[in-house]
DRENTORKE-561269 format. One line per field, with one value per atom (N, C-alpha, C, O): atom name; residue number from 1; residue in one letter; x, y, z. Coordinates in Angstrom, 1 decimal. Layout:
N
atom <- [CA  ...] .
n <- [NUM  ...] .
res <- [a  ...] .
px <- [X  ...] .
py <- [Y  ...] .
pz <- [Z  ...] .
//
This chain:
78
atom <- [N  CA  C  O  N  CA  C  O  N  CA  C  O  N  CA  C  O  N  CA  C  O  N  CA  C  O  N  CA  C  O  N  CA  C  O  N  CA  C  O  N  CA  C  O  N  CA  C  O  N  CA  C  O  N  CA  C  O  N  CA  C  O  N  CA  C  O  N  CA  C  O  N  CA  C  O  N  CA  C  O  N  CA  C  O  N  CA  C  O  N  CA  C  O  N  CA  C  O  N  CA  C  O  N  CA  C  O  N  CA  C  O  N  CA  C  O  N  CA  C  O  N  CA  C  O  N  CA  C  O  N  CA  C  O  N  CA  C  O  N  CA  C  O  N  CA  C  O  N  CA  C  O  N  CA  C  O  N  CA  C  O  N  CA  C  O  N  CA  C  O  N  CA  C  O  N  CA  C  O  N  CA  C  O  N  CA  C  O  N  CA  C  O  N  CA  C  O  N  CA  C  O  N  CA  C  O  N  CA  C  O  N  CA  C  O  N  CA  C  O  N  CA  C  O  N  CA  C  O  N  CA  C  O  N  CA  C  O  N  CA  C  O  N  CA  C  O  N  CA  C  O  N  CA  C  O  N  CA  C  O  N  CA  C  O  N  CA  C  O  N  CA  C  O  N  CA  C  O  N  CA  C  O  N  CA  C  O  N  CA  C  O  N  CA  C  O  N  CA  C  O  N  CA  C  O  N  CA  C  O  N  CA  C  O  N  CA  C  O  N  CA  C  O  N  CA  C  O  N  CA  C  O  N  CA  C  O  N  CA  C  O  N  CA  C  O  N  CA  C  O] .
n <- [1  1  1  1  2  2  2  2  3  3  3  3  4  4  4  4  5  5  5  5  6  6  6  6  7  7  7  7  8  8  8  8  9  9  9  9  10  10  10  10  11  11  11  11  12  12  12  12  13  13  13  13  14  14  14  14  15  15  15  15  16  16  16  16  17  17  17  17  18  18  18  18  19  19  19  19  20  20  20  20  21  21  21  21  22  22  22  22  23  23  23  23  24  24  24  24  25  25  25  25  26  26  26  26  27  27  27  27  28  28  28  28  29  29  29  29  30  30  30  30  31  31  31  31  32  32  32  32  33  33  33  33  34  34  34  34  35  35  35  35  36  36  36  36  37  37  37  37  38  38  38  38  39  39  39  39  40  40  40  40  41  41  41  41  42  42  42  42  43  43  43  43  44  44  44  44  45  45  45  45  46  46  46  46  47  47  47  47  48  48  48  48  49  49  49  49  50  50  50  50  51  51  51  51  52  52  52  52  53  53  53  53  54  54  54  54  55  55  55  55  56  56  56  56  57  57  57  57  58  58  58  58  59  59  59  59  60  60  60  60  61  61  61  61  62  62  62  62  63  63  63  63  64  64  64  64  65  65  65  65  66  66  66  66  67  67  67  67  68  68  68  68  69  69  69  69  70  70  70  70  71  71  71  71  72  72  72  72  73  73  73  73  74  74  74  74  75  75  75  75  76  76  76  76  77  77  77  77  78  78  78  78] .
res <- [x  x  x  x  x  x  x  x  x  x  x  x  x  x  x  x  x  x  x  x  x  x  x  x  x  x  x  x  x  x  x  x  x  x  x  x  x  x  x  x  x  x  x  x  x  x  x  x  x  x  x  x  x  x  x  x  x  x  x  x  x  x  x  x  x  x  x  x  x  x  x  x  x  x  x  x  x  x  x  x  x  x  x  x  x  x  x  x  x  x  x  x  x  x  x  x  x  x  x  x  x  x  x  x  x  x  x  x  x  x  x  x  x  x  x  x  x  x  x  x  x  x  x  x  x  x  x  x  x  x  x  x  x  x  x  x  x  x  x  x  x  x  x  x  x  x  x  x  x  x  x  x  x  x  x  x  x  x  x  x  x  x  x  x  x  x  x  x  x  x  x  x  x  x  x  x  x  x  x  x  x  x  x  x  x  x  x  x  x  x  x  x  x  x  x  x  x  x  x  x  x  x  x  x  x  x  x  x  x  x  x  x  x  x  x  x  x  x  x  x  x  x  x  x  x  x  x  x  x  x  x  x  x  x  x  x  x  x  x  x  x  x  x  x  x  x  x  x  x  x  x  x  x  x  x  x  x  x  x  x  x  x  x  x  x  x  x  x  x  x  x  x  x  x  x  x  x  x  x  x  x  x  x  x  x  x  x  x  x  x  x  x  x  x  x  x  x  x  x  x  x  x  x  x  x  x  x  x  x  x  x  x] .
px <- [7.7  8.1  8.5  8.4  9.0  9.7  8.4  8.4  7.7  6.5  5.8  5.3  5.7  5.2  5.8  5.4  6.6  8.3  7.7  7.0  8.0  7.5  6.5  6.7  4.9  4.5  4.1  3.7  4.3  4.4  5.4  4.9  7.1  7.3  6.9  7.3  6.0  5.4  4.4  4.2  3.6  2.6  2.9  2.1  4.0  4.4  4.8  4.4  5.8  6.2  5.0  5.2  4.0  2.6  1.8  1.1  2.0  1.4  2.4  1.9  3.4  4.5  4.4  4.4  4.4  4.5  3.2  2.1  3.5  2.5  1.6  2.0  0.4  -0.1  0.2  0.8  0.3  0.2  -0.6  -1.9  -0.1  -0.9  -1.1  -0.8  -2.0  -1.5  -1.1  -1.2  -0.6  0.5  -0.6  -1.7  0.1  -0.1  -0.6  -1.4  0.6  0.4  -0.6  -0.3  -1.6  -2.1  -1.7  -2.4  -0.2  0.2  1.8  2.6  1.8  3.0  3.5  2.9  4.6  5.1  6.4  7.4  5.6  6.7  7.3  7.0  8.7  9.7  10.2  10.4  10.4  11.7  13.1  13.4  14.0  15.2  16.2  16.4  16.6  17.0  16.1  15.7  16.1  14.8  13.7  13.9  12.3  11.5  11.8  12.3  11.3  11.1  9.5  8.8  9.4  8.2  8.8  9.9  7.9  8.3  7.0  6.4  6.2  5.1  5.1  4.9  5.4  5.7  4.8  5.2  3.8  3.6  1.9  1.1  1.8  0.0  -0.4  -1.5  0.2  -0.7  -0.2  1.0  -1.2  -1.1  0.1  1.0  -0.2  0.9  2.0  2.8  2.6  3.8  4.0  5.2  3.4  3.9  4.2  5.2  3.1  3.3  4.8  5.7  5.3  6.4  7.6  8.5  7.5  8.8  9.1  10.1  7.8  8.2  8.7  9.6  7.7  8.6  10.2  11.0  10.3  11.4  12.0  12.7  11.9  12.9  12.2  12.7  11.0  9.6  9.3  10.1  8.2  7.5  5.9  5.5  5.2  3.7  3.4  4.2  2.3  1.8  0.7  0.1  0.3  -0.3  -0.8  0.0  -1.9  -2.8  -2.0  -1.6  -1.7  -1.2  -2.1  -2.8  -2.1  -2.9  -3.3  -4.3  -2.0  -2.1  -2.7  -2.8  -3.0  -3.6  -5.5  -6.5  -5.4  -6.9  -7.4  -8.6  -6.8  -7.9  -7.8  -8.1  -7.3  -7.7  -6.3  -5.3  -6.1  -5.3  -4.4  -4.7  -3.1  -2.1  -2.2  -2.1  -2.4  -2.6  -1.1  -0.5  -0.7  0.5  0.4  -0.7  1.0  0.8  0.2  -0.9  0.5  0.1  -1.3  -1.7  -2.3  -3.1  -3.9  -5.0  -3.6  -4.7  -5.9  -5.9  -7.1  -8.3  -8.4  -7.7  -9.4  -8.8  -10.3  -10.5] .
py <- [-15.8  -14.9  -13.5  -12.5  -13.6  -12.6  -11.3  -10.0  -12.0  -11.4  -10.7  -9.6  -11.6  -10.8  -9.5  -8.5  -9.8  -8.8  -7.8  -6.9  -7.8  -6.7  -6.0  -5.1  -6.5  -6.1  -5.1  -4.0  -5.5  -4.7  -3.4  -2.4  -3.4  -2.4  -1.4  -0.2  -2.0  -1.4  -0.6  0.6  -1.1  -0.5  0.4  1.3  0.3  1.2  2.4  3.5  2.4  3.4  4.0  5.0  3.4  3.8  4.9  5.9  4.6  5.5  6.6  7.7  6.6  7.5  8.7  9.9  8.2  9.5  10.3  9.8  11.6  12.9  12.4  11.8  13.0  13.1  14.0  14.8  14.4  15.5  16.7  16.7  17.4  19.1  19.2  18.4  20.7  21.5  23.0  23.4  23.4  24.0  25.5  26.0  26.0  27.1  28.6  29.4  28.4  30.1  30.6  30.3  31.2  31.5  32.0  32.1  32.4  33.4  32.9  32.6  33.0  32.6  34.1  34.9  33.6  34.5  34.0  33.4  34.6  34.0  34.8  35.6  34.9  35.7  35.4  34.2  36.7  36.3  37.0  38.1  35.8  36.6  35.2  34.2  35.3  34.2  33.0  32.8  32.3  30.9  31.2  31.7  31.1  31.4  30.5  29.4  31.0  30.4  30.7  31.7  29.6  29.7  30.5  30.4  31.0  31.4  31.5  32.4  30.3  30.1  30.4  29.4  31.5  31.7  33.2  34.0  33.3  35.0  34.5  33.8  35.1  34.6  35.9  35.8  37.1  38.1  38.5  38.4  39.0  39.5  40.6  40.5  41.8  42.8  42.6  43.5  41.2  40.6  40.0  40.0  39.7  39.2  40.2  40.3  41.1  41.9  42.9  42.6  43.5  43.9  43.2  43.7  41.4  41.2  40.9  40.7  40.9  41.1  42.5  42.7  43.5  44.7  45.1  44.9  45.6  46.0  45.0  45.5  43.4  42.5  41.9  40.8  42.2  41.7  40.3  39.6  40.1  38.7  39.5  40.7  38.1  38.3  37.7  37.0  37.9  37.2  36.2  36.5  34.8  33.9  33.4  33.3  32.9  32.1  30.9  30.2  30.5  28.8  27.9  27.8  26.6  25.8  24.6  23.8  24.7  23.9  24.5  23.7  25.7  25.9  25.8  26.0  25.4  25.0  26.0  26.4  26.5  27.5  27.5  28.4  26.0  25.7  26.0  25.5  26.5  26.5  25.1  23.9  26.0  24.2  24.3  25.4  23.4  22.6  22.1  21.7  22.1  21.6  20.1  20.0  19.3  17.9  18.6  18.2  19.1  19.0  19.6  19.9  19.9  21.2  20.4  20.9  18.8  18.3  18.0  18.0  17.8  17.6  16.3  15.6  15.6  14.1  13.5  12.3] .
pz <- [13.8  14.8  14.2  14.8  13.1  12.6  11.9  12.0  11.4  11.3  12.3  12.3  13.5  14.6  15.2  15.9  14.8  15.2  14.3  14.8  12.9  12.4  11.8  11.0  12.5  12.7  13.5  13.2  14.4  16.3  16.0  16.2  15.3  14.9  13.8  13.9  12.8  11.9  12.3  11.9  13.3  14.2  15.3  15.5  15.9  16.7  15.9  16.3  14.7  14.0  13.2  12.6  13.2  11.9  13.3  13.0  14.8  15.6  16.0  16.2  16.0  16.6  15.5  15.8  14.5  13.5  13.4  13.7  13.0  13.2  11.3  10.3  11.7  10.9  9.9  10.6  8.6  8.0  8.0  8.1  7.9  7.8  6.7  5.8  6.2  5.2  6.3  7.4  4.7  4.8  5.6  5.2  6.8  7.5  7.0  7.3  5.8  5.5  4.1  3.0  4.3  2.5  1.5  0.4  1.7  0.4  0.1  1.0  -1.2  -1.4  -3.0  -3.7  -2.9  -3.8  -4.9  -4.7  -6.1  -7.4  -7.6  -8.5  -6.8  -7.1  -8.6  -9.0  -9.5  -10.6  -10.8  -11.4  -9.7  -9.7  -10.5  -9.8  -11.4  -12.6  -13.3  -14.4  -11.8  -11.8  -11.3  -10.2  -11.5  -10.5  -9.7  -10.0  -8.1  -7.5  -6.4  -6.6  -5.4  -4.9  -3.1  -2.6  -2.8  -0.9  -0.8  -1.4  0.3  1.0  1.9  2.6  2.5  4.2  4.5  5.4  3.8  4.2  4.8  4.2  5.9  6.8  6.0  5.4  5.7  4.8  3.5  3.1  2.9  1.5  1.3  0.5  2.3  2.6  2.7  2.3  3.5  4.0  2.3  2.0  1.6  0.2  -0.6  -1.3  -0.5  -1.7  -0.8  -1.6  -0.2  0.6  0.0  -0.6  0.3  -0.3  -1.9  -2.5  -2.3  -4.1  -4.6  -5.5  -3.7  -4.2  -4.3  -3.5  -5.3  -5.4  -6.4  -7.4  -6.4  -7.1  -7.9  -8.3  -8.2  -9.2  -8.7  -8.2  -8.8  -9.0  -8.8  -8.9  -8.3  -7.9  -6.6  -6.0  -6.2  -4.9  -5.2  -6.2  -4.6  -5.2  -4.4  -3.4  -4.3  -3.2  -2.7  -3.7  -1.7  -1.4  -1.3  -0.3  -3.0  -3.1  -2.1  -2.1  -1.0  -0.1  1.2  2.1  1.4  2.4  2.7  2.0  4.1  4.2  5.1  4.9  6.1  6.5  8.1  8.9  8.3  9.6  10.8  10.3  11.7  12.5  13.0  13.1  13.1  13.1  15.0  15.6  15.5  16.9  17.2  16.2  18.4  18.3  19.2  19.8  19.4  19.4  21.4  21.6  22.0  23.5  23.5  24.6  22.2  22.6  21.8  21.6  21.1  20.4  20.7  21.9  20.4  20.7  20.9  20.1  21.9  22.4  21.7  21.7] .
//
């Protein structure tokens, strides 16, 4: 019984969760302000190269980006 049990919740929880993405944005930027760090948040190159100016780093392709537009769970394709 117990097995059946958790199964059915294993399966319920293995459907309820979202699939993974990749990541939305193409550009990221290697700030160097002590530690580098990474900021993947820029949809353009301009928006990258803007916030490095001034405090140094570089702008860098995001290896996790694929290209494709993010869908939101009501707008999925059936």
């Amino acid at each position: 019984m117990r097995v059946v049990l958790i199964a059915a919740i294993s399966l319920f929880l293995g459907s309820a969760l979202d699939t993974a993405r990749a990541d939305p944005y193409p550009w990221c930027a290697l700030l160097n302000m002590g530690d580098a760090s990474y900021n993947c948040y820029f949809s353009t190159l301009q928006q990258c190269q803007a916030t490095v100016s001034g405090v140094g780093g570089m702008c860098l392709p995001n290896q996790f980006y694929d290209g494709r537009p993010l869908s939101s769970p009501s707008r999925r394709p059936s």
